[in-house]
C-alpha positions, 0 to 999 in steps of 0.5 A: 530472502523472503517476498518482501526483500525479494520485492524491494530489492526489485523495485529499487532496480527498477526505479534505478533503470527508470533513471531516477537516481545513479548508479551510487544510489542504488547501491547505498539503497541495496546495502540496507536490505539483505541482498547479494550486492553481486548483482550490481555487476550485471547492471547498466550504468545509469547517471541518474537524477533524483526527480522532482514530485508531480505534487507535495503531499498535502498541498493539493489532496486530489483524493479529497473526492468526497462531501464530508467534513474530515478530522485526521490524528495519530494515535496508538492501537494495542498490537500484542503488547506494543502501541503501534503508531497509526494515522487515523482519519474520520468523518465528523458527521454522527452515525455508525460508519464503514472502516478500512485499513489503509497499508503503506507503499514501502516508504513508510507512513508518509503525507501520501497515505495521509491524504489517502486516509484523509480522501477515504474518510472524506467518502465516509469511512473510518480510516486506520493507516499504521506504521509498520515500523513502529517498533523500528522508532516509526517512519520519522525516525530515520535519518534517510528514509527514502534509502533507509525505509524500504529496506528496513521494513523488508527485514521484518517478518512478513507475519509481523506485519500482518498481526498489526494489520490484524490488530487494527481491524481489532481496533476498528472493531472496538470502535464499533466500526464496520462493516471493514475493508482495506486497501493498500499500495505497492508493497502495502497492496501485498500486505492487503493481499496477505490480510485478506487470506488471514483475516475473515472479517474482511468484507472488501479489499483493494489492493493496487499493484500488490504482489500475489499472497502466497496462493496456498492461501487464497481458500480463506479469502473472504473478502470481495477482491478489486485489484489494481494494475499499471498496464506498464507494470511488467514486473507485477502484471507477470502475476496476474494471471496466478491470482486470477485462476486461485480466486476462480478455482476456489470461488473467491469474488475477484475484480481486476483492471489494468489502467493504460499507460501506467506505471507501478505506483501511478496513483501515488501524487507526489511521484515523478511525472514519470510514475505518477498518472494523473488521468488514471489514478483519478479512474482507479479512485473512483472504481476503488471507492465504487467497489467499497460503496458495493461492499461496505456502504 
């Protein structure tokens, strides 16, 4: 089982005691990735029920912080032979401008990292959010995402994911775009993590709630590092303090903030009440956006 699997298969469970599906659920989830499904017995029996979103994607973009005008489409970037499927979001105004990529949470390319790429390029930046299941058919290609998407994309070999993640920085460097950063979210905050320990022209990287790269790696980190954190988020938080003391021992810029009262995922909006923290994502955004001022322009 790699870290990947290792993760999702943690998250379902604690998303599983948090009451926000039963017992079922959580089984018809766990049979999607590679786990041992004997770990079931040594868990409570939760009824849960499916909670609604604290806000639809796309109705109301509170990541839509900036003055300029934004135009958003899918496109394709070459990634070893293989058109990978991305959202791109720009700003229209003329002029040489800074690019991020942007890394999806492990529910696939959905209107939540839409909205971010879109809030991002509303600041000024040239955004490029893949779908790292392109060859799996793409995120909309599953006929149950929210049980079936996680799974999927902890199967696939953590280095696929980072050479599509290397290739769009090689896009965004066709475009003439740079100086580049990146940012991601849940599992998409550790593949900005492992990015960022594989790819020098990183200048600036945000992972929010991101498990560890492997710390082995971190002597090739280039890029200035603000990482994110739930002050709730137990299971991630327990990492902290490794990252911390690699990034020192090896003199890498690191930043971290843990926001009060949040859980794992709370920048996301169309999360229940009980994940996403309206207050404090709003912070988090605003320092992500003031590092990336700092680093990128």
């Amino acid at each position: 089982m790699n870290e990947i699997e290792r993760y999702v298969i943690e998250e379902f469970i604690e998303e599983y005691k948090l009451g926000h599906y039963g017992y079922e659920d959580l089984r018809r989830r766990l049979m999607h990735t590679n786990a041992d499904l004997s770990i079931l017995d040594n868990l409570p029996v939760v009824s849960g029920v499916p909670k609604r979103p604290a806000m639809l994607a796309g109705a109301d973009n509170p990541w839509m912080t900036g003055s300029e005008q934004v135009e958003g489409s899918m496109i394709t970037y070459d990634s070893g032979g293989t058109q990978v499927k991305a959202y791109l979001a720009k700003p229209k105004s003329q002029g040489p401008k800074p690019g991020i990529v942007l890394t999806h949470e492990n529910k696939g390319l959905v209107e939540y990292v839409k909205d971010v790429a879109n809030g991002l390029a509303s600041n000024g930046y040239v955004t490029l959010a893949p779908d790292l299941l392109t060859r799996e058919g793409g995120t909309d290609s599953f006929a149950n995402p929210i049980e079936e998407v996680p799974g999927a994309l902890s199967k696939i070999p953590p280095e696929r994911h980072v050479g599509d993640l290397k290739a769009a920085v090689d896009y965004l460097v066709s475009q003439n775009v740079g100086p580049i950063g990146a940012i991601g979210f849940c599992f998409g905050g550790g593949q900005t993590w492992r990015l960022a320990t594989q790819d020098g022209r990183l200048a600036a990287a945000v992972p929010f709630y991101g498990p560890n790269p492997p710390l082995e790696d971190v002597p090739n980190v280039n890029a200035k590092v603000f990482a994110v954190y739930g002050g709730l988020d137990e299971r991630i938080n327990a990492g902290i303090d490794a990252i911390k003391s690699a990034m020192a021992q090896h003199g890498k810029t690191l930043e971290t903030k843990v926001y009060p009262d949040s859980q794992h995922a709370f920048h996301n909006h169309t999360n229940p009440p009980d994940r996403y923290n309206p207050e404090q994502a709003k912070v988090a955004w605003a320092d992500a956006l003031a590092w990336f001022k700092k680093y990128l322009g």
